[in-house]
C-alpha positions, 0 to 999 in steps of 0.5 A: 524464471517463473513466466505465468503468475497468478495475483490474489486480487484484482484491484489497481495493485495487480492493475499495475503489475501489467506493463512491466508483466508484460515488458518482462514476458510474464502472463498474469491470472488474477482471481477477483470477485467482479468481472469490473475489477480493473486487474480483469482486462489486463489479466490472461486468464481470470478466477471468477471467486471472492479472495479467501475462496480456497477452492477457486485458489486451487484453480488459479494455482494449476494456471500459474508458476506462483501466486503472489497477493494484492492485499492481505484478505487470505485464508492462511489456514486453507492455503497451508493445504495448498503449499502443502501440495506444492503451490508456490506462494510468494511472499510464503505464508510463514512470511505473512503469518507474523504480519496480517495480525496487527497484534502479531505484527506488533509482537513481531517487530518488538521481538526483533527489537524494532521501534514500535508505539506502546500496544496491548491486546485489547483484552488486557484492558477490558476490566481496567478502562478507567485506568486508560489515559486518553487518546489512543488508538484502537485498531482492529486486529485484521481486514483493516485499510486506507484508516479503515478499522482505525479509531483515534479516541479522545476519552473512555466514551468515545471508547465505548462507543466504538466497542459498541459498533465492534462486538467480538472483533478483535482488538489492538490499543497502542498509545497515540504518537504526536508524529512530527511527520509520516514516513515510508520505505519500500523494499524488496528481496529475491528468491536469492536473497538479494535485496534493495531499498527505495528512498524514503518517503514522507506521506500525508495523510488526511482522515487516515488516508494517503492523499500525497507521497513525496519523494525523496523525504526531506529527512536527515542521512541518519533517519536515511540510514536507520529507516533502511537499517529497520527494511534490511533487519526485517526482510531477511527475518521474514524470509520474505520474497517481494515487495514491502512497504513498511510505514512510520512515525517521525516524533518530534524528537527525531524518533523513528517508530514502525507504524505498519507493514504491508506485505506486498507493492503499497500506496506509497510506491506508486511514485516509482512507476515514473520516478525510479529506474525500477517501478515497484510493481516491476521490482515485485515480479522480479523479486517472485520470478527469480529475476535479478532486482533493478535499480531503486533508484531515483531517475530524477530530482524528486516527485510528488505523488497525489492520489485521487480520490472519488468525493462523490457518488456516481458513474464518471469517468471524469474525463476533462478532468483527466485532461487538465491534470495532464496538462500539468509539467511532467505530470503523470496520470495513472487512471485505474479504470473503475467505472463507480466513484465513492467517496474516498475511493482510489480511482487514480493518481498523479505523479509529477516528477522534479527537475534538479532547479525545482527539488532545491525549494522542494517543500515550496514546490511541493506545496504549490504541485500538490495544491494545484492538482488538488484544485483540478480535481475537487473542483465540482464545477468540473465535474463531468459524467460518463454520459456523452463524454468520451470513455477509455 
């Protein structure tokens, strides 16, 4: 068992991993580039350098067993020289390599003959714009998230004009999918091989980004099964180690198509944390330390995931809000510690877990939750600032 690990990243994602660190006798050593970042103050020892800094990279490996990754902001060629040498990423970077290209990645899950929307390097277009049929999505190839990078376009001007603010980044353009509703899945595989699969989720998105996860999805057994059957024929292809999150479309019809992976504990795991037996962020450091795997498993009826997300400017700890929201049943608060809200900023999440009566008016249910807190939260008459307030 691997007992020091070191995180690429110090955002809520390495945040997060510090409970069941510490719960499994793991130490964590996070290279981040700010000393705020939340990852700092739980972390045992901190690298002080931006994510793709190689150099500082070496540092943190000769404090650590493994290094592991919040995100996807890497240099995979400068840390080919430190595997080379014996550093021990997990997952590899011949896992990753296939998956930080959104290109690649299309490329990637085509060729295992998984269901992925209609694509093209945008490079095979250039000469022939007039010919496209609109709307479609354009993407750019790396360093894109939370809708970060994603243009939905509605005709060739609204195309040329995000080409004009993208000059010589590469490009993605895959048809648009009319989606009935937006799916996720999280899985994990060990050193060993093992593997085991969350239930499915429904995310909802707005301005192409996550605000609510709903757990379990009210989807049928054989979307259950062919959602799984997609998690078990890509880990083991990958070779991966880790966690997951593998995002989708459900059309209309019924069909299922991958929309994008993410190589490590994701947004729309964040409900396992109160929710299953094994949280993710837990799952993940035992799939990296050679640790058997927990329990997926939902240890109650359902749950509502609502992100919070800074809708202002400012330094606020929000404090009284905190409070209203925890006042809600079974609710749980998971406040990230960042000292500035921005607009559309991750600062926290709620998740309110069901009882087995509340899950059978599930979509009814789920509808008021997610209101509720909502209402809590964008209320700006409840605004309350770090001044004279009391602070965590």
């Amino acid at each position: 068992m691997f007992k020091r690990v070191g995180v690429i990243g110090g955002g809520q994602l390495a945040w997060m991993m510090a409970e069941p660190a510490k719960q499994l006798g793991i130490e964590l050593v996070v290279q981040t580039p700010h000393l705020s970042d939340p990852a700092v103050a739980i972390a045992s020892d901190t690298v002080l350098a931006t994510l793709a800094d190689a150099t500082a990279t070496a540092q943190l490996a000769a404090k650590c067993d493994v290094i592991t990754f919040e995100n996807e902001f890497v240099d995979l060629p400068a840390l080919r020289c430190l595997a080379e040498r014996g550093t021990r990423f997990y997952p590899s970077l011949d896992s990753l390599s296939p998956l930080l290209d959104k290109y690649d990645q299309r490329c990637y899950l085509k060729n295992l003959g998984l269901p992925v929307p209609n694509f093209t390097d945008f490079s095979s277009f250039e000469h022939s714009l007039t010919t496209l049929e609109f709307p479609l999505v354009l993407k750019t190839r790396r360093h894109g998230y939370d809708g970060q990078g994603t243009f939905i376009l509605s005709n060739l001007a609204e195309l040329q004009a995000a080409l004009t603010r993208l000059p010589d980044v590469p490009l993605l353009l895959e048809e648009f999918v009319p989606f009935d509703r937006e799916l996720a899945v999280i899985a994990a595989r060990s050193i060993a091989g093992e593997m085991v699969v969350y239930p499915v989720v429904e995310t909802q998105q707005e301005h192409q980004v996550c605000r609510r996860v709903i757990a379990p999805a009210q989807v049928s057994v054989s979307i259950m099964a062919e959602i799984e059957a997609i998690a078990r024929t890509l880990l083991p292809s990958l070779d991966a180690v880790g966690i997951f999150g593998i995002e989708l479309f459900l059309t209309p019809s019924g069909q299922v198509l991958v929309n994008e992976i993410a190589p490590r504990t994701h947004n729309s795991g964040h409900y396992t944390i109160d929710a299953c037996a094994t949280s993710q962020f837990e799952q993940h450091l035992r799939a990296i330390c050679g640790l058997p795997l927990g329990s997926p498993h939902l240890i109650c009826a359902g749950a509502v995931m609502v992100n919070l997300l800074g809708y202002e400017n400012a330094s606020c700890n929000y404090w009284e809000k905190r409070q209203q929201l925890l006042a809600i049943p079974n609710a749980h608060l998971h406040w990230y510690g960042k000292t500035e809200s921005r607009i559309g900023r991750k600062l926290g999440h709620v998740t309110v877990t069901l009882e087995a009566c509340e899950s059978l008016a599930l979509p009814q249910q789920v509808a008021t939750i997610a209101q509720r807190v909502e209402a809590l939260w964008y209320d700006r008459r409840g605004n309350d600032g770090v001044k004279g307030r009391r602070s965590e």
